[in-house]
C-alpha positions in Angstrom: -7.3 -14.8 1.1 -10.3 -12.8 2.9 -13.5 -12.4 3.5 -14.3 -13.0 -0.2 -11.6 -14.1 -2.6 -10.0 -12.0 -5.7 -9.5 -13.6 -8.7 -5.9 -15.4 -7.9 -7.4 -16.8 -4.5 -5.2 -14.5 -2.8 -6.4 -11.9 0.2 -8.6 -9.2 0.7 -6.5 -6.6 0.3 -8.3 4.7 2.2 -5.2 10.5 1.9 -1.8 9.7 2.9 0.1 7.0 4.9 3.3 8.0 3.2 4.7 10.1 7.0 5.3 8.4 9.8 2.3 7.0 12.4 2.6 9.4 15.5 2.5 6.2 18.0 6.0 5.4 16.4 7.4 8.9 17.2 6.0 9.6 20.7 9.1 10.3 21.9 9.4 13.5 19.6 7.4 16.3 21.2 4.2 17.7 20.8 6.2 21.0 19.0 8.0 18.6 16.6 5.1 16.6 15.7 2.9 20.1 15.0 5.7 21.0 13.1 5.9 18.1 11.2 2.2 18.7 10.2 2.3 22.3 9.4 4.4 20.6 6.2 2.6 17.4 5.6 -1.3 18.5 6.3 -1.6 22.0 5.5 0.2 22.6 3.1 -2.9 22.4 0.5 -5.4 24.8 2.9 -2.1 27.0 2.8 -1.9 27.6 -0.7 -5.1 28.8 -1.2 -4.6 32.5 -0.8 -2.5 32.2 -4.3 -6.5 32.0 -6.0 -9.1 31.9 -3.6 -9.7 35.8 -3.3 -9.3 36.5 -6.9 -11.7 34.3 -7.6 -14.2 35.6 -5.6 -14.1 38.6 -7.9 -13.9 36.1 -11.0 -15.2 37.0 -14.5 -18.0 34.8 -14.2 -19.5 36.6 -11.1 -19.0 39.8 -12.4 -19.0 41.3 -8.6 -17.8 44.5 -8.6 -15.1 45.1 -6.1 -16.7 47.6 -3.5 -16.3 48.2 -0.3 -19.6 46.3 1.1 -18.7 43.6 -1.3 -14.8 43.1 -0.2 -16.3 43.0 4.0 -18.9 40.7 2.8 -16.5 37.8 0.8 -13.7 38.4 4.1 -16.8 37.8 6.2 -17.7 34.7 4.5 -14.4 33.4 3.9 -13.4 33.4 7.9 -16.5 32.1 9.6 -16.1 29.3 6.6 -12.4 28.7 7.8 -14.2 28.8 11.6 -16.6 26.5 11.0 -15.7 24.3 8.8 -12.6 23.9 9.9 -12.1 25.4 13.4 -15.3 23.7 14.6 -16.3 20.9 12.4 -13.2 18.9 11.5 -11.2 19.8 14.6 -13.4 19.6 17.3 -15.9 16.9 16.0 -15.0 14.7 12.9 -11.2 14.2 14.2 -12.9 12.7 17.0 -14.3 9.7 14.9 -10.8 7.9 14.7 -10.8 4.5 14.0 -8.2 3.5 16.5 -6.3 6.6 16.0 -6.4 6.5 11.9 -8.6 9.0 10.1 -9.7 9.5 6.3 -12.9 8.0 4.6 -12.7 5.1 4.2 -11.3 4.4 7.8 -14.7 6.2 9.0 -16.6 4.2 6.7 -15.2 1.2 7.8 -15.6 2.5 11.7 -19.6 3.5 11.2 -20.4 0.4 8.7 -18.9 -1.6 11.8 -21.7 -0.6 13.9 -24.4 -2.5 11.0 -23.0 -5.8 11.4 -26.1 -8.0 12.3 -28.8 -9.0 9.5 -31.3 -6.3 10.8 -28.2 -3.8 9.3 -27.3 -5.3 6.7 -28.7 -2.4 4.0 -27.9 0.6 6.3 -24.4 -1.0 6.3 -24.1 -1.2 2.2 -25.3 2.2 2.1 -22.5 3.2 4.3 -20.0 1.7 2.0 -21.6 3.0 -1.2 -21.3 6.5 0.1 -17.6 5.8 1.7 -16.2 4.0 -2.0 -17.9 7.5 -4.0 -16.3 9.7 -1.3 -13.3 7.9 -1.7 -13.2 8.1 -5.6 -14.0 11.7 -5.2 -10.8 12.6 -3.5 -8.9 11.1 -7.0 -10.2 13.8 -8.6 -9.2 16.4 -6.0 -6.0 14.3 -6.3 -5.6 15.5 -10.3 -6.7 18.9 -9.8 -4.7 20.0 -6.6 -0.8 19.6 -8.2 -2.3 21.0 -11.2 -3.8 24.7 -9.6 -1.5 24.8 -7.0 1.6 25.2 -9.1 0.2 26.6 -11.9 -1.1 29.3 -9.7 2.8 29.8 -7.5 4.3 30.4 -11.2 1.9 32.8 -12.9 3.6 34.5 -10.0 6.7 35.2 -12.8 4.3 37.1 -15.1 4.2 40.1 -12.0 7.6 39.8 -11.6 8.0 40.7 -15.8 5.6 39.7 -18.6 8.6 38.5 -20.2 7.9 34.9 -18.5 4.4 35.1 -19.7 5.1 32.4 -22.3 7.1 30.5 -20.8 4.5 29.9 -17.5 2.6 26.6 -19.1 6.4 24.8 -20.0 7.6 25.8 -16.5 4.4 24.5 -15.0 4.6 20.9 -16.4 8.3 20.4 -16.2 8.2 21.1 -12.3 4.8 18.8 -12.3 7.1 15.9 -14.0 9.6 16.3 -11.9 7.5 16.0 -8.8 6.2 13.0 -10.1 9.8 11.5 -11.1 10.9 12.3 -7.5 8.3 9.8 -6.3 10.4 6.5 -6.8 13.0 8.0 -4.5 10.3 8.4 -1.6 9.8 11.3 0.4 11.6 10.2 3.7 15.1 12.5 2.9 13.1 15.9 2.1 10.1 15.3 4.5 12.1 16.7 7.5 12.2 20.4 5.7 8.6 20.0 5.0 7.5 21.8 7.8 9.8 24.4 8.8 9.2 25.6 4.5 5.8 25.7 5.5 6.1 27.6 8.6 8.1 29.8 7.0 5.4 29.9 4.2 2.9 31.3 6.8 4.5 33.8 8.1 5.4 35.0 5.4 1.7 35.4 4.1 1.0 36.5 7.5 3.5 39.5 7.5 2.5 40.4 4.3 -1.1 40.3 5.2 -0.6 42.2 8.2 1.4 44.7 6.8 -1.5 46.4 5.1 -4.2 45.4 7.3 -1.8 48.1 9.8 -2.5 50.5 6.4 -6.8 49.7 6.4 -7.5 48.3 10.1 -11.3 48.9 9.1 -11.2 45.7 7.1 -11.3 43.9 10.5 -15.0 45.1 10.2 -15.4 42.1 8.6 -15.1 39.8 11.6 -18.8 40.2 12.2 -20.5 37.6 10.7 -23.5 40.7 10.0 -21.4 41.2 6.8 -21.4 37.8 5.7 -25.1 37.5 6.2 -25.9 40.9 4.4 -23.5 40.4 0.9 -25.7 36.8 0.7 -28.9 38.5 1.0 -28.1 42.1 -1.1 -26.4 40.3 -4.0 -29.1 37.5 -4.2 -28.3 34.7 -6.8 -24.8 36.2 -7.2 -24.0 36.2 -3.7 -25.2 32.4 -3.4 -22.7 31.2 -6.6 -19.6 33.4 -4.8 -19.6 30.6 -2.3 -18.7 28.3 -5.0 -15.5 30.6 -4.9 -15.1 30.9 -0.9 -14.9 27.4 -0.6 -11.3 27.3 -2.1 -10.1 28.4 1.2 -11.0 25.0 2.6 -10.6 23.1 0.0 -7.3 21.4 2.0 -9.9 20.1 5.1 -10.3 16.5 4.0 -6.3 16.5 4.7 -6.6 17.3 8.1 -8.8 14.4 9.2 -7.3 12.1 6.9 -3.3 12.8 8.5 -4.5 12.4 11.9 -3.3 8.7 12.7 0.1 10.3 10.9 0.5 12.9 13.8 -2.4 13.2 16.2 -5.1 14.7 17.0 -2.7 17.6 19.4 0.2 18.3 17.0 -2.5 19.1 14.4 -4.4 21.5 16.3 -2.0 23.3 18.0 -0.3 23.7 14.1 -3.8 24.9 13.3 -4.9 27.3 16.0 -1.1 29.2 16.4 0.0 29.2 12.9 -2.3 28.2 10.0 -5.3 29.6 10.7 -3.2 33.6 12.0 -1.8 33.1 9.0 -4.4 32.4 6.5 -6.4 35.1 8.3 -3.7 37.8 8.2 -3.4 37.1 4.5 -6.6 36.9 3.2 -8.0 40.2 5.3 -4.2 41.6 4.4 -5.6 41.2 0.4 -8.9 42.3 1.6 -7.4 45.9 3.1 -5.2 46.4 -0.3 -8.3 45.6 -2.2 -10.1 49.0 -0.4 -7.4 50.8 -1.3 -6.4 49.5 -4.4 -9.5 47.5 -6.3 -7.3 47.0 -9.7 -5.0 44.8 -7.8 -8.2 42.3 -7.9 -6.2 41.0 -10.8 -3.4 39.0 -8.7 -4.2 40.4 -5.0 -1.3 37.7 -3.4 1.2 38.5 -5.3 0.7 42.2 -5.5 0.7 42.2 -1.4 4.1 41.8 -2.5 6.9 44.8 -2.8 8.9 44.8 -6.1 11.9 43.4 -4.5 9.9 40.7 -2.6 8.8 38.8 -5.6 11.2 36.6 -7.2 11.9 35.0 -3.2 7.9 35.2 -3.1 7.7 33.0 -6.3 10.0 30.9 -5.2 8.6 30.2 -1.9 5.1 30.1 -2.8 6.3 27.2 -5.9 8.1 25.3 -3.5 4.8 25.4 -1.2 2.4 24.2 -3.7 4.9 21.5 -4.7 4.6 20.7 -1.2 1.4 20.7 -0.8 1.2 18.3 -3.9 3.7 16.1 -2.8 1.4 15.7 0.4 -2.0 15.2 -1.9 0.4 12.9 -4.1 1.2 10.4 -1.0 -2.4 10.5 0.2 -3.4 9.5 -3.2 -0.9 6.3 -2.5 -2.1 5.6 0.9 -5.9 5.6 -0.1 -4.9 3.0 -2.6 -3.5 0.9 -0.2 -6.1 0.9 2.0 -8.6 0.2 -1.0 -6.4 -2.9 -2.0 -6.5 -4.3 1.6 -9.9 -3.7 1.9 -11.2 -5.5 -1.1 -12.2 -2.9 -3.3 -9.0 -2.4 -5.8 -6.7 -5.4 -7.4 -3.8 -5.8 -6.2 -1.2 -3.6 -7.5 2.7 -2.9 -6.8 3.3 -1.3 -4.1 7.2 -0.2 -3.4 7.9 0.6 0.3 10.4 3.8 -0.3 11.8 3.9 3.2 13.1 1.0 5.6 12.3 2.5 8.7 9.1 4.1 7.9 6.1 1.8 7.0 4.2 4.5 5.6 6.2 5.3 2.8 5.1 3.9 -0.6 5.3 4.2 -3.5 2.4 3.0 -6.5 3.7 3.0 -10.0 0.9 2.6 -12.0 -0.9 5.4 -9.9 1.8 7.7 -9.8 2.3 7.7 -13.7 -1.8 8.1 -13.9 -2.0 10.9 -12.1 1.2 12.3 -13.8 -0.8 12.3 -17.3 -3.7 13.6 -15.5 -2.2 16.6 -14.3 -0.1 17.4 -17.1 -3.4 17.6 -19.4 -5.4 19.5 -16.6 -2.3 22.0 -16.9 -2.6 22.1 -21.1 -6.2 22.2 -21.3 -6.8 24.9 -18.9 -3.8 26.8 -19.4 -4.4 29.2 -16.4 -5.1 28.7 -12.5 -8.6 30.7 -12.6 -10.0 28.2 -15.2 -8.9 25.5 -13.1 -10.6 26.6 -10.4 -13.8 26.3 -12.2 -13.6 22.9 -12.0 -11.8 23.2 -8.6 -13.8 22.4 -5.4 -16.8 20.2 -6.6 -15.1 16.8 -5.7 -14.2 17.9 -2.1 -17.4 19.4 -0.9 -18.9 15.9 -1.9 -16.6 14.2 0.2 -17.2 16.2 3.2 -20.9 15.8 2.7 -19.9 12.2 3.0 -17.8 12.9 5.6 -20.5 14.9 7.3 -23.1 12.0 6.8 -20.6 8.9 8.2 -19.9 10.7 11.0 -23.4 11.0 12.0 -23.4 7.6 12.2 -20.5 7.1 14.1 -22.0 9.6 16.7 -25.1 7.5 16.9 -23.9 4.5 16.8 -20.6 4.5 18.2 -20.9 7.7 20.9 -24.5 6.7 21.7 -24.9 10.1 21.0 -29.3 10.9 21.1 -31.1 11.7 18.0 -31.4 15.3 19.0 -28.1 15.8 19.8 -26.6 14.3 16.9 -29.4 15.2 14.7 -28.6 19.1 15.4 -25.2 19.1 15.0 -24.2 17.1 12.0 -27.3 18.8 10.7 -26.4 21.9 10.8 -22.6 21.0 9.2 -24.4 19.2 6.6 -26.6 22.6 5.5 -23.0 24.1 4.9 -21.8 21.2 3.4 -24.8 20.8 0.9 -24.5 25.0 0.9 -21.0 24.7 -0.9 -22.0 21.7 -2.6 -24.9 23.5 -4.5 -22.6 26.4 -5.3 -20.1 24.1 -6.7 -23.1 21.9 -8.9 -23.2 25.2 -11.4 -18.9 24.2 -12.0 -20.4 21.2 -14.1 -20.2 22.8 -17.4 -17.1 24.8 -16.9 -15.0 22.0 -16.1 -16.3 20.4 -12.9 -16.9 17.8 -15.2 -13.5 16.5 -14.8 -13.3 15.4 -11.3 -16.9 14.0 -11.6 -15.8 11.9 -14.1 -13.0 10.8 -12.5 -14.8 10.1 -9.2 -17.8 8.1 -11.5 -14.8 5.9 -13.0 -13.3 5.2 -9.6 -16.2 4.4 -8.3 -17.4 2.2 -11.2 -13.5 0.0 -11.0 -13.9 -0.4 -6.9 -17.8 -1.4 -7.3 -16.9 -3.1 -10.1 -14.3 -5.4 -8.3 -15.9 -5.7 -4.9 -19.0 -6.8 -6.8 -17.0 -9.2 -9.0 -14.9 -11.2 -6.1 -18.1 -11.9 -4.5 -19.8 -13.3 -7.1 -16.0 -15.2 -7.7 -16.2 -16.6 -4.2 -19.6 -18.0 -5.3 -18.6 -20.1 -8.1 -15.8 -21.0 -6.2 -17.2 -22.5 -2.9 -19.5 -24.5 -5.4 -16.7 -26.3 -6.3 -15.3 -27.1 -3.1 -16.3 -29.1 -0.2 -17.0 -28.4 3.3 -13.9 -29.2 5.2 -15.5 -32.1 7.9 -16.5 -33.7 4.7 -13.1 -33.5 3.4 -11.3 -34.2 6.3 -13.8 -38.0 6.5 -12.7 -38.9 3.0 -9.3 -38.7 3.8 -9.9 -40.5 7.1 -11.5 -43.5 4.5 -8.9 -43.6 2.0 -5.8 -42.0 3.3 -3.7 -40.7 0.1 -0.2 -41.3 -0.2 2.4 -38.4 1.4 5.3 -36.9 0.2 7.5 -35.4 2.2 7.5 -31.8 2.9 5.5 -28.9 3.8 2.9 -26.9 1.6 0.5 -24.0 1.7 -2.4 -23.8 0.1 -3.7 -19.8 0.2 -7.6 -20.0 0.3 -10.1 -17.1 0.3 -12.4 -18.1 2.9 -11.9 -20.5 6.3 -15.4 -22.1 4.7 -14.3 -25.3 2.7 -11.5 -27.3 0.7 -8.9 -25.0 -1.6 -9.8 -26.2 -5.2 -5.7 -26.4 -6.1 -6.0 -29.1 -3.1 -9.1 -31.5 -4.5 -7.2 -30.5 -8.2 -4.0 -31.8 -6.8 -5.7 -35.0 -5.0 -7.8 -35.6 -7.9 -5.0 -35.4 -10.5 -1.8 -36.3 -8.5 -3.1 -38.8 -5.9 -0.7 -37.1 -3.3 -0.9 -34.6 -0.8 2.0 -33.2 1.6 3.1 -34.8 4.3 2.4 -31.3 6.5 -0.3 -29.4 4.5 -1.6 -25.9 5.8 -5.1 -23.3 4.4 -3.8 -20.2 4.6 -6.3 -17.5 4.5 -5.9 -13.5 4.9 -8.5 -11.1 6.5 -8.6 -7.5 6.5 -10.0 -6.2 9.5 -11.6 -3.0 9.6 -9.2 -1.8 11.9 -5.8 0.3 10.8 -3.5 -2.3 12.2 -3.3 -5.7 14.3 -0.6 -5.8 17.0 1.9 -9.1 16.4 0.4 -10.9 19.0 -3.0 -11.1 17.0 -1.8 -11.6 13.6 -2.5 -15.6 13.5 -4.8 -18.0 14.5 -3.9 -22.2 14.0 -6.4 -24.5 14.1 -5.5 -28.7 13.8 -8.1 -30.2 11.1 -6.4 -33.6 11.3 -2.9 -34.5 12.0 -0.1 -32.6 10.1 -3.4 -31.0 8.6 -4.1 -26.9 9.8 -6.0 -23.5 9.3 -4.0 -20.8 9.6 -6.2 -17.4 9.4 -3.7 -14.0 9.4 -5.2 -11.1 10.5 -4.0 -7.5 8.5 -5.1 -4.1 9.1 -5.9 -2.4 5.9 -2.8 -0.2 6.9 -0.8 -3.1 6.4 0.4 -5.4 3.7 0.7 -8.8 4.3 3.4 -10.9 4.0 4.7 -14.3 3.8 7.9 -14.5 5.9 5.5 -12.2 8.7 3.0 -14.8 8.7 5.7 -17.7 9.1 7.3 -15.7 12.1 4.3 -15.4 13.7 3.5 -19.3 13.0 7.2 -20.3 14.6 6.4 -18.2 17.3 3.1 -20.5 18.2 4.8 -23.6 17.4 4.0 -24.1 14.4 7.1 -23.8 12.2 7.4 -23.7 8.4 10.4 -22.9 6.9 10.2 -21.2 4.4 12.6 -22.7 2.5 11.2 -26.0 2.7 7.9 -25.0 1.8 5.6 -25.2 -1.3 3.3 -22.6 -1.7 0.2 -23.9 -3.9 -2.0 -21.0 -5.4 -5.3 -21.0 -7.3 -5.0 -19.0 -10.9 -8.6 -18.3 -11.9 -9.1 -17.4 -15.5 -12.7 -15.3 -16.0 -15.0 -16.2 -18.2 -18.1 -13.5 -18.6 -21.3 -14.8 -19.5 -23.7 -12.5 -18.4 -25.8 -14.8 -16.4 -25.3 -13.5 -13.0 -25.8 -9.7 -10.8 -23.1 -8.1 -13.1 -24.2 -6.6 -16.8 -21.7 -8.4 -19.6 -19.8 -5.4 -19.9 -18.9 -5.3 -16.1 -17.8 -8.8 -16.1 -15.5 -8.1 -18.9 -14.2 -5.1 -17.0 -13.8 -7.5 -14.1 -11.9 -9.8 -15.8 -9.5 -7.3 -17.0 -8.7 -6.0 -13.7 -7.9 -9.8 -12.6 -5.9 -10.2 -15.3 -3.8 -7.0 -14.8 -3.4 -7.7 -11.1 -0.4 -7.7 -9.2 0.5 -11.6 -9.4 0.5 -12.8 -5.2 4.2 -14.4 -5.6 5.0 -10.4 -5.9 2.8 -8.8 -3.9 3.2 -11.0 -0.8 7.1 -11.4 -1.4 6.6 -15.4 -2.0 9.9 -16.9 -3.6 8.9 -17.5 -7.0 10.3 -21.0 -7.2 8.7 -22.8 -4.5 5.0 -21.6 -5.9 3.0 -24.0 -7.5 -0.3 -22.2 -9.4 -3.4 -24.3 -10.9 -5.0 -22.9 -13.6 -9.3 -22.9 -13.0 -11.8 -21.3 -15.3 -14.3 -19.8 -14.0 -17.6 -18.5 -15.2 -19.4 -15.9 -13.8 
């Protein structure tokens, strides 16, 4: 019941709603809130000093680790951290909130918003193309992050003795499972030592890094972005494909934007600006000044920061980081798939809430057992953290090209910002953006592939689906009839009434239900007190309580009841009846018969959708989440009709 209808006649349905929205907790203080942060939105950004610097000096560059060429990657790797993060996402993108959420797909949904006349209408579905593939990027990034970031915390045990050497890969994928076993339980009980782990995490890598930045303070040199500038031009081609490489330090950044209706704009730069950012710096230049002295240690420069009696706690700290930081990635992964669902472009699936207090918290099966698998082969094809991060990287710098490109619009057309203005500035992020992206392009062949190919089958099952339900709610409203024309036969030749209350859950507020003319048609009967129930999305995170519902009398005993969602929110019945007893309209629940449309596809080929497509579409309606679940209906007071429908 939305905008367009799914397959069951049931509502239109982007990383991470799985911690709480900061408007619940504004009684906690900024401090707490920045705290909670550190844990939930940095903790993938923070784990990249495990790889990023090694890989700078990778195999496949063959950069020699000199002095110039040490100053130069430093160089690069802070004023990417600055600007990409410092000055892009903090003090521009986070300000393209969509009523305090952030993520894709709740900018795409705030700049498509601005395209909604006729003259629009093809800026607006080009908005929404590059949103869904920006979106189905980040599943990629949400394979690949679990699997580098632990395997990279437990290579750590081959330093400490190669005796563990073996055992690393077994380690690695029991730890992965486990993560994903945990999910079931939620995340609510652990989330509150999140943060002060992950505070602890960055000081630590601060310390360490500052510890022999005291022993080389001539690595600072590398502050001055003149070093940055000269290792591009001296080393040419090489220089250009190290940035490929640099980019793992901000490979966390989409986080940051996407958490901020979670905690705030505030809390998550003040975490950022006092402690992530000193910390990532200290490390990284910390790596950089043992490097000068000691260019072998190239090999694993974090963990050899490290004093022998340091490492085992190190290990252990940096695992319970990146499991973290995975976690965090995990329940993004969850919350962009709720949003998808409410928005239309994913079928329904289960959704468990984990917590009773917390909205937020959810838990998907069926993605959280797909990603599992994922992982776990990522981890056994790849074997170590350096070929991962060949294929590392690539999905994220096309979703903040995307990112980049939405929230030009949004300054346009939502900030009235001038062409020159906007133009400029977005600009000039987007020649980073495109920068990294072109580094990342030459990752194809050595396993980029990967998260390509899992952002082109995303993006094939949401097109696939949105496409589908509109050409559904086609066929559909052919059937139907327009309610005044309804409502006239009825006035002509009343049908009898039973007693009793039903609901008949519609996909549009255009016409009759087709369960409704089936049941007239067949039965000869109708409800004494009938109601068309249909759901919208809004493309806003949330609707306050005293929006949710709007009743409209068709006849007597005979209404339109329209429920408003966010796609933050998932609907619900016995919410929509409150709501409904709250404007006089009461329907117990109870008492009332619930009368749903179950549409059986039939492909032909005929219409916008190739064969195959249409196939795939009817799949995905048959394996959807049945509405009686998903919108807690009791299961014995629904009524479905079976319709077949070609499309």
């Amino acid at each position: 019941m939305s905008d367009s209808p799914n397959p069951n006649s049931t509502p239109k349905e982007s990383i991470r709603a799985s911690r709480p929205h900061h408007n619940s907790h504004m009684q906690d203080g900024l401090g707490v809130l920045a705290l909670g942060a550190l844990g939930v939105v940095f903790g993938d950004i923070g784990t990249s000093p495990l790889y990023a610097l090694r890989e700078c000096f990778g195999a496949e560059h063959a950069l020699p680790v000199t002095a110039d060429n040490i100053l130069g990657v430093l160089s690069l790797i802070f004023w990417t951290l600055f600007l990409v993060i410092s000055v892009k996402y903090m003090a521009f993108v986070m300000r393209a909130d969509n009523k305090g959420e952030g993520g894709i797909l709740s900018l795409m949904a705030l700049a498509s918003s601005a395209f909604r006349d006729q003259n629009g209408k093809q800026r607006r579905w080009m908005i929404v193309i590059l949103g869904l593939f920006g979106t189905a990027l980040l599943y990629g990034d949400g394979v690949i992050t679990p699997a580098i970031s632990v395997l990279s915390a437990v290579e750590g045990l081959a330093i400490v003795t190669p005796i563990f050497e073996p055992f690393i890969l077994p380690i690695t994928v029991v730890l992965i499972v486990l993560l994903f076993l945990f999910q079931y339980f939620g995340t609510g009980r652990i989330g509150v030592v999140f943060g002060p782990i992950i505070m602890v995490w960055f000081i630590t890598i601060g310390l360490l890094g500052w510890h022999w930045i005291a022993q080389n303070p001539s690595v600072l040199f590398a502050l001055n972005p003149f070093y940055a500038a000269e290792f591009l031009l001296s080393n040419g081609q090489i220089g250009f494909f190290v940035l490929g490489a640099v980019f793992l330090v901000v490979t966390g950044g989409e986080a940051l934007y996407a958490d901020m209706g979670h905690f705030g704009r505030k809390p998550i730069r003040l975490a950022w600006f006092t402690v992530a950012l000193p910390g990532l710096v200290l490390n990284y230049f910390g790596q950089g000044a043992m490097l000068l002295n000691n260019p072998e240690t190239i090999s694993n420069p974090f963990y050899l920061m490290a004093p022998q009696w340091a490492l085992w706690p190190l290990v252990l700290l940096a695992t319970v980081a990146t499991i973290i930081a995975s976690q965090a990635l995990i329940s993004g992964v969850f919350s962009i798939t709720k949003q998808a669902v409410q928005l239309g472009y994913c079928p329904r699936l289960s959704i468990v809430h984990t917590s009773s207090r917390e909205i937020g918290q959810i838990y998907i099966p069926f993605i959280n057992w797909t990603l599992m698998v994922g992982v776990v082969w990522l981890v056994i094809a790849f074997k170590t953290s350096s070929e991962l991060a060949s294929a590392y990287g690539i999905a994220v710098t096309g979703t903040m090209v995307i990112t980049t490109i939405l929230a030009y619009e949004v300054a346009r057309k939502i900030w009235k910002w001038p062409f020159w203005k906007a133009g400029s500035l977005f600009g000039f992020f987007l020649i980073i953006d495109l920068s990294f992206f072109g580094t990342n392009i030459v990752k194809i062949s050595h396993g980029g592939w990967v998260p390509m190919m899992i952002g082109a089958g995303i993006y094939l099952l949401m097109s696939t689906w949105d496409k589908g339900r509109k050409i559904l709610a086609e066929r559909l409203k052919s059937r139907s009839l327009p309610m005044a024309e309804f409502i006239k036969i009825l006035e002509v030749s009343p049908p009898k009434k039973v007693e009793g209350s039903a609901i008949y859950m519609s996909s549009d507020t255009w016409g009759v239900p087709v369960p409704l003319l089936h049941n007239l048609k067949h039965n000869k009967v109708i409800h004494s007190q009938i109601a068309i129930l249909t759901i919208k999305t809004k493309e806003v995170p949330t609707v306050h309580k005293r929006d949710r519902v709007v009743i409209e009398t068709l006849a007597p005993q005979f209404y339109r009841i329209i429920a408003y969602y966010g796609f933050m929110e998932i609907p619900k019945i016995k919410h929509i009846l409150e709501a409904c007893r709250e404007h006089g309209m009461p329907f117990p629940i109870q008492e009332t018969t619930f009368v749903l449309g179950r549409e059986t596809i039939l492909p032909t080929g005929d219409h916008e959708l190739s064969i195959w497509r249409e196939h795939l579409f009817a799949f995905m309606a048959r394996n959807a989440e049945r509405p009686t679940t998903y919108f807690k209906i009791p299961p014995n007071q629904v009524i479905e009709v079976g319709i077949q429908v070609e499309i």
